[in-house]
BALOBA-1460 file (C-alpha; in Angstrom, 3 decimals):
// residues 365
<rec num="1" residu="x" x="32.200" y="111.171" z="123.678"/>
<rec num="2" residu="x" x="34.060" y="111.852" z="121.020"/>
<rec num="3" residu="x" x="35.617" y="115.565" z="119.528"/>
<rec num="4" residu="x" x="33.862" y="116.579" z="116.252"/>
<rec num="5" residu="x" x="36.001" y="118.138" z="114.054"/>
<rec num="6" residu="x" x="35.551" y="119.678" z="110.506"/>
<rec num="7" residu="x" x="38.348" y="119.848" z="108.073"/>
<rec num="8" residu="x" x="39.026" y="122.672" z="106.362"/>
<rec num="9" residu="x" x="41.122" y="122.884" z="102.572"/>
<rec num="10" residu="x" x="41.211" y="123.639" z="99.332"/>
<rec num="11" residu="x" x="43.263" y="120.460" z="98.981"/>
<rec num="12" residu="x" x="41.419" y="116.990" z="98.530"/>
<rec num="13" residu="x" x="45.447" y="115.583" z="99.152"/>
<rec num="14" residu="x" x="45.263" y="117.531" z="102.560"/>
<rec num="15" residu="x" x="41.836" y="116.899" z="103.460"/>
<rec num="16" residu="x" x="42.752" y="113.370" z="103.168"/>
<rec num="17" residu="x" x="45.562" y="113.424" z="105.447"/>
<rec num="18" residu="x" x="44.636" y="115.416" z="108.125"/>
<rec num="19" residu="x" x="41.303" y="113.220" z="108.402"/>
<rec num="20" residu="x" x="43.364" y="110.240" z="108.731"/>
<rec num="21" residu="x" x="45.216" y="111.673" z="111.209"/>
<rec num="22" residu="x" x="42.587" y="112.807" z="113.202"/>
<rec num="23" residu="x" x="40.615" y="110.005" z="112.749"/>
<rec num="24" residu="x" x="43.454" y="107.067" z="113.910"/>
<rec num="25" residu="x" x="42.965" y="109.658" z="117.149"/>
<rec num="26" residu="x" x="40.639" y="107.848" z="120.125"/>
<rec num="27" residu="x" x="39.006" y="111.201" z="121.222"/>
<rec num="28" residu="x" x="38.476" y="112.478" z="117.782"/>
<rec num="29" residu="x" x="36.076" y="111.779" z="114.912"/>
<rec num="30" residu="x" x="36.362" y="114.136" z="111.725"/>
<rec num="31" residu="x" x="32.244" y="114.983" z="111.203"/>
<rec num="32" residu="x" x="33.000" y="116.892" z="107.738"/>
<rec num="33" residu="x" x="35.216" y="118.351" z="105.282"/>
<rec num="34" residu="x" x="35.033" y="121.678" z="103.369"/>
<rec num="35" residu="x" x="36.782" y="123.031" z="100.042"/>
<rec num="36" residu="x" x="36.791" y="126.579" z="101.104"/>
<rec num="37" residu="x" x="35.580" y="129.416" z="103.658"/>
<rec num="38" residu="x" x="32.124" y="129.554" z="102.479"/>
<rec num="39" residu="x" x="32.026" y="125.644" z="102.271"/>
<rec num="40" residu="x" x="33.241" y="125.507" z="105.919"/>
<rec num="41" residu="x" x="30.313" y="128.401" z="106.834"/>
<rec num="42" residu="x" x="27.344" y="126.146" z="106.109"/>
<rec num="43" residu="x" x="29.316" y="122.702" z="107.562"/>
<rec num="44" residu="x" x="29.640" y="123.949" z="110.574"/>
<rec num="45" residu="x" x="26.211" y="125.398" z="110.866"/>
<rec num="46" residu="x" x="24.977" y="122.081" z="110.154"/>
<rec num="47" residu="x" x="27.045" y="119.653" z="111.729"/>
<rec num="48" residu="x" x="27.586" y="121.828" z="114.669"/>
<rec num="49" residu="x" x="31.821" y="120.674" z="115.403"/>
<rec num="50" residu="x" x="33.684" y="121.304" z="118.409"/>
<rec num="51" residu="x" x="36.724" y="122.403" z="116.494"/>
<rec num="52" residu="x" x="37.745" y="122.808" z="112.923"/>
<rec num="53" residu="x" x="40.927" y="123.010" z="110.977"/>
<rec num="54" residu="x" x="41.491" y="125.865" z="108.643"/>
<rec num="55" residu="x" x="43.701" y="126.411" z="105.763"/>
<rec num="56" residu="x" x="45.311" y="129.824" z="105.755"/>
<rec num="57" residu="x" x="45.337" y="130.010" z="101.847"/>
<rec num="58" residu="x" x="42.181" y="129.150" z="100.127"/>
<rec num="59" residu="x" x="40.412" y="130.576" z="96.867"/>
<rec num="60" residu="x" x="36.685" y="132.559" z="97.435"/>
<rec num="61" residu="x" x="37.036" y="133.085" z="101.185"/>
<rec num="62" residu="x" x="40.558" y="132.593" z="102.602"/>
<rec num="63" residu="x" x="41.223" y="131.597" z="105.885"/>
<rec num="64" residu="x" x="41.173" y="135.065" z="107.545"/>
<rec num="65" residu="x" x="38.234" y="135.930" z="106.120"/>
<rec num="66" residu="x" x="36.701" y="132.610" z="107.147"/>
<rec num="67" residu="x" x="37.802" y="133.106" z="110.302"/>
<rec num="68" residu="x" x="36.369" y="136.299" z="111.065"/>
<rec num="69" residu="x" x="33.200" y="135.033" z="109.925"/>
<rec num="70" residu="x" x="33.580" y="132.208" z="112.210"/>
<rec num="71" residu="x" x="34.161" y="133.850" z="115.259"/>
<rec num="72" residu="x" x="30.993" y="136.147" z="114.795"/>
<rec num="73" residu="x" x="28.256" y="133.802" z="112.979"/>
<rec num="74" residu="x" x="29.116" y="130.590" z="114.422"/>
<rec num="75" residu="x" x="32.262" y="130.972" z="116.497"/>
<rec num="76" residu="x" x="33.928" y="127.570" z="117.273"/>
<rec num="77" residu="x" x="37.124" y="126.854" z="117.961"/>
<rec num="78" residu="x" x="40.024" y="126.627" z="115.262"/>
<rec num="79" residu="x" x="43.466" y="125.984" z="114.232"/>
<rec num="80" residu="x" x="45.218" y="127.334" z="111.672"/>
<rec num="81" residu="x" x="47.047" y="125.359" z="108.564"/>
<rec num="82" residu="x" x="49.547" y="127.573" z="107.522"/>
<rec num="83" residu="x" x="52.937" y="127.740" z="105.234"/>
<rec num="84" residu="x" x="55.818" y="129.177" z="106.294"/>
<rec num="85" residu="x" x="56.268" y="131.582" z="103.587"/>
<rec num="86" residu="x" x="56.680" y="135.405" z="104.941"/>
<rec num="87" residu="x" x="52.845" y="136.196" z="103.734"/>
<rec num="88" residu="x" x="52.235" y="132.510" z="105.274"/>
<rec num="89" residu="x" x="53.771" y="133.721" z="108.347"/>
<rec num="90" residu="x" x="52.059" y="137.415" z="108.260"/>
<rec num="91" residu="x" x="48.357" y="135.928" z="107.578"/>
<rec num="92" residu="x" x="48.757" y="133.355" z="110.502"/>
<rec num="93" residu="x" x="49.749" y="136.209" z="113.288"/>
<rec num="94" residu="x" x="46.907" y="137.777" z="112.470"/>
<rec num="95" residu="x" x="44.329" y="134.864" z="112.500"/>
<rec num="96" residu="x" x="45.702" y="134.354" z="115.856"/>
<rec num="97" residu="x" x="45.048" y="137.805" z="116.982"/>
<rec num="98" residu="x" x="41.357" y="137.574" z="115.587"/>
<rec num="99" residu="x" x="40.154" y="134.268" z="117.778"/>
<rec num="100" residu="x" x="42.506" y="130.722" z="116.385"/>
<rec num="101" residu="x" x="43.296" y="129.305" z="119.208"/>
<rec num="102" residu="x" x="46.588" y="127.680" z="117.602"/>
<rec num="103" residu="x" x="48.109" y="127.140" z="114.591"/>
<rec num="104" residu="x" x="50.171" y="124.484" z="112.976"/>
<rec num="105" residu="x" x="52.848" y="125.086" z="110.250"/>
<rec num="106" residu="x" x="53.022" y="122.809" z="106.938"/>
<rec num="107" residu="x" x="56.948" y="121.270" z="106.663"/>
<rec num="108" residu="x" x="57.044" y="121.768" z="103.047"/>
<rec num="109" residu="x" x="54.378" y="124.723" z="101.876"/>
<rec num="110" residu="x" x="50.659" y="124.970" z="101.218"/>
<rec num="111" residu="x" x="50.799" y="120.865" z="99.919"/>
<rec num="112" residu="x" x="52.812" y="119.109" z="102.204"/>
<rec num="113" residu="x" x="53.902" y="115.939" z="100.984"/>
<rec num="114" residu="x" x="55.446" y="114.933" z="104.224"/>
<rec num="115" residu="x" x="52.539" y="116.182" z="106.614"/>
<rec num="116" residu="x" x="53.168" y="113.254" z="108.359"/>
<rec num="117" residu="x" x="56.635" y="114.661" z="109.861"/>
<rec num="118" residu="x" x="53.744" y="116.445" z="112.452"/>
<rec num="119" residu="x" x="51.140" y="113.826" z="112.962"/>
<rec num="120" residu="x" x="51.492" y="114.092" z="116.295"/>
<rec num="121" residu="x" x="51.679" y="117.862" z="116.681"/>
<rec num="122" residu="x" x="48.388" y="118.067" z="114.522"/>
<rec num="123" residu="x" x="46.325" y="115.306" z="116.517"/>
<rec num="124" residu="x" x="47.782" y="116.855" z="119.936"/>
<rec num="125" residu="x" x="46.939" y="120.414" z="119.112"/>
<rec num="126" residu="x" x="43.147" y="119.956" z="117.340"/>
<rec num="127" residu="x" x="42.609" y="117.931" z="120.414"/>
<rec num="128" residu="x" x="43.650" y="120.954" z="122.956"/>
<rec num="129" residu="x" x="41.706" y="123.395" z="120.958"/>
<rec num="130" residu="x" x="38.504" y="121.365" z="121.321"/>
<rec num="131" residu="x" x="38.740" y="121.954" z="125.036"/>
<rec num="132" residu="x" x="38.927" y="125.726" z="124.555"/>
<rec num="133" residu="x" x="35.803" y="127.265" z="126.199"/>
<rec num="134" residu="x" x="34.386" y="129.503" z="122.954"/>
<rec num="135" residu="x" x="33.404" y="132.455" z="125.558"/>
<rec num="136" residu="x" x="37.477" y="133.402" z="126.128"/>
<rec num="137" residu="x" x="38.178" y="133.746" z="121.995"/>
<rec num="138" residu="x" x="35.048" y="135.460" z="121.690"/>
<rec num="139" residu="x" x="35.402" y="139.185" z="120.738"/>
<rec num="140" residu="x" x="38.951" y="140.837" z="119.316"/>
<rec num="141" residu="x" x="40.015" y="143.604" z="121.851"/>
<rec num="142" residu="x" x="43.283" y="143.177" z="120.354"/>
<rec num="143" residu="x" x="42.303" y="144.868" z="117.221"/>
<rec num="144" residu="x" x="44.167" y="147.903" z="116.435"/>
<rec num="145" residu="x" x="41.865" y="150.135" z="116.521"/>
<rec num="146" residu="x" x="42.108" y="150.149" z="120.443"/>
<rec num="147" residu="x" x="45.743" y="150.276" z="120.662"/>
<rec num="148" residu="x" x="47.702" y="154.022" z="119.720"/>
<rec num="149" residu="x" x="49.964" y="153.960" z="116.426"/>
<rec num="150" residu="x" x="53.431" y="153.808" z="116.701"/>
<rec num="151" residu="x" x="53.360" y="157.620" z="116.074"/>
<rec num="152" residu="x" x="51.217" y="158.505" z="118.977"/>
<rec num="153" residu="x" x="53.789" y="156.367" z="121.721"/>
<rec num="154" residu="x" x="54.589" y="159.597" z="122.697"/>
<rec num="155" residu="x" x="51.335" y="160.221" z="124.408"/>
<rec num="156" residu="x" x="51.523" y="159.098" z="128.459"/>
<rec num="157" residu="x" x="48.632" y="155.842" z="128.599"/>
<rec num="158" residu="x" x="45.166" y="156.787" z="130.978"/>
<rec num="159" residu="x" x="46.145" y="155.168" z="133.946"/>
<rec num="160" residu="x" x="48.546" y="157.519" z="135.568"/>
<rec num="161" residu="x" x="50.003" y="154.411" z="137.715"/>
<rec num="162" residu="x" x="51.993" y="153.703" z="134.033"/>
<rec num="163" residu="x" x="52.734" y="157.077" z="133.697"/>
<rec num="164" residu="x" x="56.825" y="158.485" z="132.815"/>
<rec num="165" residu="x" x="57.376" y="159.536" z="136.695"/>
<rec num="166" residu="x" x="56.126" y="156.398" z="137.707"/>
<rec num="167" residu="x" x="58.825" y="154.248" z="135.941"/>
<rec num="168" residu="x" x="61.156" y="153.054" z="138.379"/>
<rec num="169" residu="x" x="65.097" y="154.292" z="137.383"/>
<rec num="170" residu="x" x="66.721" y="150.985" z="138.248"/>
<rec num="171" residu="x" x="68.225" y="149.676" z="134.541"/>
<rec num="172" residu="x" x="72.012" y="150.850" z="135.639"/>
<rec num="173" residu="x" x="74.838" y="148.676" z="135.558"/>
<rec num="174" residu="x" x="74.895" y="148.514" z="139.141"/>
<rec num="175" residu="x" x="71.379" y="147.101" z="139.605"/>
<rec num="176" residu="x" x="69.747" y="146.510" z="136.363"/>
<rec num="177" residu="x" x="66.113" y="145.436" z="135.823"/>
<rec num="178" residu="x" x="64.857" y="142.948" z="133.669"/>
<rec num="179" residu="x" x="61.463" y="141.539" z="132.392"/>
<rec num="180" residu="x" x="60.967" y="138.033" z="131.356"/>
<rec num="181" residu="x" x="58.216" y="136.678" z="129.953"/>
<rec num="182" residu="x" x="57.202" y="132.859" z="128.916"/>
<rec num="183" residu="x" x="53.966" y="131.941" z="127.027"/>
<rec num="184" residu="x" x="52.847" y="129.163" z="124.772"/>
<rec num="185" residu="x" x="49.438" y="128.541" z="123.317"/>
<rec num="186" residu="x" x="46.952" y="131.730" z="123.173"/>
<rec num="187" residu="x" x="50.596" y="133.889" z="123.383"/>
<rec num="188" residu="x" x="50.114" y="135.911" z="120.661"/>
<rec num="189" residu="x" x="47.191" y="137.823" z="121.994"/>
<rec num="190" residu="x" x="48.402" y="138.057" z="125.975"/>
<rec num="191" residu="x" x="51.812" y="139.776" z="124.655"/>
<rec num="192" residu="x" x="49.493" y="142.433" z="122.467"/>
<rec num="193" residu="x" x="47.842" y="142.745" z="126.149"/>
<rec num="194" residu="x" x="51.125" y="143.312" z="128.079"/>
<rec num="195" residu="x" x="53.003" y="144.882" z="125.636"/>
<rec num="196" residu="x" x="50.619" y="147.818" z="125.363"/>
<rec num="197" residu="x" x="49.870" y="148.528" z="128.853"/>
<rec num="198" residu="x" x="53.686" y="149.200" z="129.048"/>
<rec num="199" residu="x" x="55.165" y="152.717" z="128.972"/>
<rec num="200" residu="x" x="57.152" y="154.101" z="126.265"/>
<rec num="201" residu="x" x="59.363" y="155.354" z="129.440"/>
<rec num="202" residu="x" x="60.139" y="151.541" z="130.437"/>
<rec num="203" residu="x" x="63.513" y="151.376" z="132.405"/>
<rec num="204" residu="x" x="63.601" y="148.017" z="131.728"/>
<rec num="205" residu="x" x="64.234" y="145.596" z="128.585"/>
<rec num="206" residu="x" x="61.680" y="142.678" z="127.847"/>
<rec num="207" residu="x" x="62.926" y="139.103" z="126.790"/>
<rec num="208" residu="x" x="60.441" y="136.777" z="125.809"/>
<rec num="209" residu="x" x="59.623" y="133.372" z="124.968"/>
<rec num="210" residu="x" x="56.628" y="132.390" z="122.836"/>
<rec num="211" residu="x" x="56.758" y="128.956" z="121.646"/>
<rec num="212" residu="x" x="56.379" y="129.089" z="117.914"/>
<rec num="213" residu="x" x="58.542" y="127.196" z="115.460"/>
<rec num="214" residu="x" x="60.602" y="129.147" z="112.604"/>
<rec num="215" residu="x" x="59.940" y="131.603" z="110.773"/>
<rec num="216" residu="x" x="57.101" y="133.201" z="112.763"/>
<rec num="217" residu="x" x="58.547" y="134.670" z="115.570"/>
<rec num="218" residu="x" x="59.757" y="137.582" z="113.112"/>
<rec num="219" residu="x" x="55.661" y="138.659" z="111.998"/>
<rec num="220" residu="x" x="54.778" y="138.237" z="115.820"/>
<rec num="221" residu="x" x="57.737" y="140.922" z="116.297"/>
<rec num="222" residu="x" x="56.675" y="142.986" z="113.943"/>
<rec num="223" residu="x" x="52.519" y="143.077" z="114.273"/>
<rec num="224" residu="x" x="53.504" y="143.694" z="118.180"/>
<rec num="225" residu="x" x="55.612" y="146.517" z="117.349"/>
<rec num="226" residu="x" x="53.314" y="148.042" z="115.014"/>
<rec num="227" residu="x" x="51.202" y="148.623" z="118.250"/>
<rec num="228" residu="x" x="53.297" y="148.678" z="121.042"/>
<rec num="229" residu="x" x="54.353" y="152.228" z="122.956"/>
<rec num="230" residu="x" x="57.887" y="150.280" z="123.179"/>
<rec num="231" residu="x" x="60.089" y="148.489" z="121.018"/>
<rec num="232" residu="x" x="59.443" y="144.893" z="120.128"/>
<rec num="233" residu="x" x="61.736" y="143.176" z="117.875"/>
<rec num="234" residu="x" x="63.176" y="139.656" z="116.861"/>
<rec num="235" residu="x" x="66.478" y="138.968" z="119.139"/>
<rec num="236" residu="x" x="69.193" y="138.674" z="117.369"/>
<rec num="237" residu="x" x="72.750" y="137.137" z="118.538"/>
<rec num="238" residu="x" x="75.371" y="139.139" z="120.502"/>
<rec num="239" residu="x" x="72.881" y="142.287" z="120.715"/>
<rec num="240" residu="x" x="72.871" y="144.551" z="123.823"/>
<rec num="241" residu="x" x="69.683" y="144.445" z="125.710"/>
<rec num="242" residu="x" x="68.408" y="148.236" z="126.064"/>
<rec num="243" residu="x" x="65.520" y="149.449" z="127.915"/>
<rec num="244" residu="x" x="62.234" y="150.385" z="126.541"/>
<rec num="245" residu="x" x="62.937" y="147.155" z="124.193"/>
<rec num="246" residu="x" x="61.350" y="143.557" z="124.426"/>
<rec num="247" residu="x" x="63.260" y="140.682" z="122.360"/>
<rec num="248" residu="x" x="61.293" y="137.841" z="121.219"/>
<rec num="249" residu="x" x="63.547" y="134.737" z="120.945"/>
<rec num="250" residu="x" x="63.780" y="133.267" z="117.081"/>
<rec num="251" residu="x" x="61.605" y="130.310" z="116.477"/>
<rec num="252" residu="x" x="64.229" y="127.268" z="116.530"/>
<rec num="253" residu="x" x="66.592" y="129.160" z="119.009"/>
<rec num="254" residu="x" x="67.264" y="129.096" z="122.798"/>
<rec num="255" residu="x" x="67.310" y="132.557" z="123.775"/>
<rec num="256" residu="x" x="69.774" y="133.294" z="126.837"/>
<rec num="257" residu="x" x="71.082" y="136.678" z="128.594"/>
<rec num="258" residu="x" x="74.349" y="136.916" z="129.812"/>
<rec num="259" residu="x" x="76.584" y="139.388" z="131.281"/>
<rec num="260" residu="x" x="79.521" y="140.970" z="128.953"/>
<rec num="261" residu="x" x="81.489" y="143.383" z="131.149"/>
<rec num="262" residu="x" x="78.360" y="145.398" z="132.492"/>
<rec num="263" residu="x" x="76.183" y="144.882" z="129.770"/>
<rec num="264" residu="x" x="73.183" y="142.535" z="129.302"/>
<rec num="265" residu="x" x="73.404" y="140.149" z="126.271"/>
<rec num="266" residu="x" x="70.987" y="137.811" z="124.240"/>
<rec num="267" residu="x" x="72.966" y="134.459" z="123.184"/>
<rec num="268" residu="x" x="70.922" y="132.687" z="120.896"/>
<rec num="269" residu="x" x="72.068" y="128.824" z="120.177"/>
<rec num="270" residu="x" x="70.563" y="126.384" z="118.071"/>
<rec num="271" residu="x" x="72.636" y="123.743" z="118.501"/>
<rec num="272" residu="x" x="71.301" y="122.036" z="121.910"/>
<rec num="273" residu="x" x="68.416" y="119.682" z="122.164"/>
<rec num="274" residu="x" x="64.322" y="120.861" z="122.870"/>
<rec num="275" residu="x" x="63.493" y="121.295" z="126.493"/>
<rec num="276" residu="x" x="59.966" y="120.111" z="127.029"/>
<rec num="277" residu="x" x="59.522" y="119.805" z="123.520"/>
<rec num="278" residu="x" x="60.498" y="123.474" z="123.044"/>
<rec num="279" residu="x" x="63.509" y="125.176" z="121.300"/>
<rec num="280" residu="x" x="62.880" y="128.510" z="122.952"/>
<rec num="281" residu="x" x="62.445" y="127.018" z="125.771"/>
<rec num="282" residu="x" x="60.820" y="129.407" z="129.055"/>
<rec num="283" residu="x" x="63.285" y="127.503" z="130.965"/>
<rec num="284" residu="x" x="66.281" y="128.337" z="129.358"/>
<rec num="285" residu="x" x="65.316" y="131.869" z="129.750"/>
<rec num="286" residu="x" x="64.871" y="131.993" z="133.212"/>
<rec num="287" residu="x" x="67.624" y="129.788" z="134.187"/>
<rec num="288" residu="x" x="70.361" y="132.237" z="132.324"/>
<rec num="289" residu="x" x="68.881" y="135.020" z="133.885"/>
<rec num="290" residu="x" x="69.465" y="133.379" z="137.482"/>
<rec num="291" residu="x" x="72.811" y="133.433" z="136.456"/>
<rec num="292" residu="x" x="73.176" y="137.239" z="135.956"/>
<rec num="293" residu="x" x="73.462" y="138.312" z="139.517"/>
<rec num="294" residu="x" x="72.123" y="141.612" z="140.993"/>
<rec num="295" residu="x" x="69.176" y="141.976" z="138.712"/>
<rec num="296" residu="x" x="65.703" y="143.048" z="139.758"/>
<rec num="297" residu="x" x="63.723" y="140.730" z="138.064"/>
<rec num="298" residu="x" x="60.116" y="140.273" z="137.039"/>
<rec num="299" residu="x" x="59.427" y="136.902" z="135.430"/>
<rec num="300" residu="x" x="55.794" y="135.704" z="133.869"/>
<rec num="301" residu="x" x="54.378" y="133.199" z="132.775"/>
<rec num="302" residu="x" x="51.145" y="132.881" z="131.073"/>
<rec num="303" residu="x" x="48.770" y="130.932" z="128.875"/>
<rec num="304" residu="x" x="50.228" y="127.682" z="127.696"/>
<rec num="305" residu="x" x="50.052" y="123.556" z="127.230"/>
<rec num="306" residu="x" x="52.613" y="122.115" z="129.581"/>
<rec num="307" residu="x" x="55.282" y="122.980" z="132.225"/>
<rec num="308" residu="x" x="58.284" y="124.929" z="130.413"/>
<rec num="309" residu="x" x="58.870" y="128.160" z="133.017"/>
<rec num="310" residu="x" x="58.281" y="126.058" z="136.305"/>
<rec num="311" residu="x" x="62.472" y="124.718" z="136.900"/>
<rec num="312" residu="x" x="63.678" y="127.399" z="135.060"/>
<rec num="313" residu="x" x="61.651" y="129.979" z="137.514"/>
<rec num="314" residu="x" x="62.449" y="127.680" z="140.664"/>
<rec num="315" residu="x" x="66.045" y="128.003" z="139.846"/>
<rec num="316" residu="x" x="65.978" y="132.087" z="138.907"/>
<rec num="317" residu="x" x="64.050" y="132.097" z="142.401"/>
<rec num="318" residu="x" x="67.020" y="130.415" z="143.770"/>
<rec num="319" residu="x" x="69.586" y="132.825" z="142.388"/>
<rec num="320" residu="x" x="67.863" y="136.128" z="142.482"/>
<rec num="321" residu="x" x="66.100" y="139.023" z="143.262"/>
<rec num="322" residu="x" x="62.667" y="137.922" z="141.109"/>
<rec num="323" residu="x" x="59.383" y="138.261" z="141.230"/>
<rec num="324" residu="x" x="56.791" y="135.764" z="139.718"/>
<rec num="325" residu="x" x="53.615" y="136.668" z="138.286"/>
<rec num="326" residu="x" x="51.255" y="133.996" z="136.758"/>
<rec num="327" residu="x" x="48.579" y="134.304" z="134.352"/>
<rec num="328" residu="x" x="45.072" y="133.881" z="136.311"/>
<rec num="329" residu="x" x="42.608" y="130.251" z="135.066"/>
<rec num="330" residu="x" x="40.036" y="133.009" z="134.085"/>
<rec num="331" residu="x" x="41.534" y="134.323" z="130.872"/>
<rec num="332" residu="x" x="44.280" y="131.626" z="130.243"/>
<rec num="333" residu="x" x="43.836" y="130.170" z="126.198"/>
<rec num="334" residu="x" x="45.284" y="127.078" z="127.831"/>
<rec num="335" residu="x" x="45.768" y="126.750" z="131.672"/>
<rec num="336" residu="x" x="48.647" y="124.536" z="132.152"/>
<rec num="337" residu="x" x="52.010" y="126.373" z="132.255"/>
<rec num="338" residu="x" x="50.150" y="129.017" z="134.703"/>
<rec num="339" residu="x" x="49.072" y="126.087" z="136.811"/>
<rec num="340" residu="x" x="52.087" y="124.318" z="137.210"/>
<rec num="341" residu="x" x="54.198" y="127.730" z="138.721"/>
<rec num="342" residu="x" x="51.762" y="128.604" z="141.028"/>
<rec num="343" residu="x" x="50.963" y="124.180" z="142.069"/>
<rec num="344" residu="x" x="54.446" y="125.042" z="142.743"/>
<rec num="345" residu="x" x="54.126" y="127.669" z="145.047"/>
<rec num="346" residu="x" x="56.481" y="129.808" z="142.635"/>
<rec num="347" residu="x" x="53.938" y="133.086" z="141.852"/>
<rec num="348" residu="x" x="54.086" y="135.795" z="143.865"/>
<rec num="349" residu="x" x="50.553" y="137.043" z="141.733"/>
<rec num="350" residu="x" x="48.145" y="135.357" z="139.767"/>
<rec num="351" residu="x" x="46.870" y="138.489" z="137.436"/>
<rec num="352" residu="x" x="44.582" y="138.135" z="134.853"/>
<rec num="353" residu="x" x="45.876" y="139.212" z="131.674"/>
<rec num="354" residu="x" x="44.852" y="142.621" z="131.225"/>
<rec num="355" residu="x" x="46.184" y="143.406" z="134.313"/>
<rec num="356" residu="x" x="49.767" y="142.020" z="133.564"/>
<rec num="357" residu="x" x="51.295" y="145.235" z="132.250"/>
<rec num="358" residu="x" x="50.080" y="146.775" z="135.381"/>
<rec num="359" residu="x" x="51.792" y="144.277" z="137.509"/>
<rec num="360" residu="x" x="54.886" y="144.363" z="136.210"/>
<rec num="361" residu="x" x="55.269" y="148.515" z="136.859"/>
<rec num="362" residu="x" x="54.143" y="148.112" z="140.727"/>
<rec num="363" residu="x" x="56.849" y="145.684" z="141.096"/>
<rec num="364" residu="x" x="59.028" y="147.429" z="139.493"/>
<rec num="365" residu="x" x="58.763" y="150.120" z="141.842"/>
């Protein structure tokens, strides 16, 4: 049987398009369009879809708003339309964080002329995100409200097993420590569930991969590190890697470390081709970190379409001193990049997500 999805814009031009896109799809049938959020409130009460697509920037009730009203009235799930302006970019984090399962940037603004340039990406991701089990994007316990402000980092987390004297000493130049971290679709809101349950007092930098293309990478850096008890940031090239810090690599970029002298390094090229499909790419990560020698390293991967992680970890593995941890089936978004490390024997843990942070500080120590 075939997907029903509803279109959501405030565009007849994009309405159009993306129901010809979806409909040329065999395992999709669009079952309705709607002009706006309150439109798209009584469509999908009546015509009961298995996924919709929503516009980021509509008049009445915008996308977040719509959203939100989704998720508790008549939650179903949905991926985003967005631009990639910096508001574009800002809305879309958060729509993420409050139950999209995925979102798709426009090539050329809110009416994309050439929104045929990601056919494919469109028909591929709706598709996914009809598969999405509603019970796992129900709820947001990623609001803010139940993380502490970046004022308050100070303040040593509940569970004294992330406490200060707990944090393992071992980021010296002798024996450094590192933290990787891959992720795909459903990313977003894992990281805001790592990244907080990890102490201010973290010995350690972070470098992550989230697949995302430009110009979001920079709002997912900064909504993190609006909650975060450490640093999160956007990596930049030739920057020092310093502990207590996690670098999220640049939409567009491959994000390496390297070794200058006894320092750790992000290299950021854009230059060399995708790596299953991706530019980050998990697998460039981990490979360059196999490379470093000495390190005590913690790699993890979690929700995510595809395989990117799996080589790259096998070859770290080879290298190094790592340990694997992969995101449990029970709250992956998406379980396939999980599933393909550990149907390689590669994890050392399968964690659910909330227990991630966790994790990473008992092998640490």
């Amino acid at each position: 049987m075939k997907k029903k999805v509803l279109v959501v814009d405030d565009s007849a031009f994009m309405r159009k398009l993306i129901s010809d896109f979806i409909s040329a799809s065999e395992e999709m049938e669009v079952v309705g369009i709607a002009r706006n959020g309150e439109d798209a409130l009584v469509k999908i009460k009546k015509l009961s879809p298995d996924v919709i697509t929503l516009d980021v920037e509509m008049p009445k009730l915008n996308g977040i708003e719509a959203l939100k009203k989704i998720m508790s009235e008549c939650p179903v799930p949905v991926v985003m339309l967005s631009s990639t302006t910096k508001e574009g970019a800002e809305e879309t984090i958060k729509a993420v964080q409050y139950g999209a399962v995925d979102f798709i940037a426009k090539p050329s603004g809110t009416i994309s002329l050439d929104l045929h340039k990601i056919q494919e990406e469109i028909v591929r991701k709706v598709y996914s995100a009809s598969l999405v089990p509603i019970s796992k994007l129900l709820g947001n316990p990623f609001s803010s409200s139940n993380y502490p402000e970046k004022r308050n980092r100070h303040k040593e987390m509940a569970n004294p097993a992330l406490k200060c004297e707990a944090a393992p000493k071992m980021n010296d130049k002798q024996n450094p420590a590192l933290i990787l971290i891959g992720t795909s679709t459903g990313g977003p809101r894992a990281l805001q569930h790592v990244l907080t349950n990890l102490p201010s007092t973290l010995d350690a930098p972070v470098a992550i991969v989230q697949h995302m293309p430009p110009g979001f990478t920079k709002s997912l850096a900064d909504r993190l590190n609006s909650l975060a008890r450490i640093t999160v940031k956007e990596a930049e090239h030739g920057e020092y890697l310093e502990k207590g810090t996690a670098y999220i690599a640049p939409g567009g970029f491959h994000m390496r470390i390297m070794n200058d002298e006894s320092n750790l390094m992000v290299h950021l090229t854009k230059e060399e081709p995708l790596r299953n499909g991706h530019r980050p790419s998990v697998d460039v990560l981990f490979e360059s970190a196999g490379n470093l020698g000495g390190c005590n390293t913690v790699a993890v991967v979690m929700t995510g379409m595809g395989t990117d992680g799996t080589e790259g970890l096998r070859k770290l593995k080879e290298n190094g001193n790592v340990t694997a941890i992969a995101e449990s089936h029970e709250t992956c978004i998406v379980y396939g990049m999980p599933k393909s490390v550990i149907a390689a024997k590669l994890a050392d843990e399968v964690v659910n997500v909330e227990g991630i942070g966790h994790s990473i500080m008992k092998y640490m120590r």
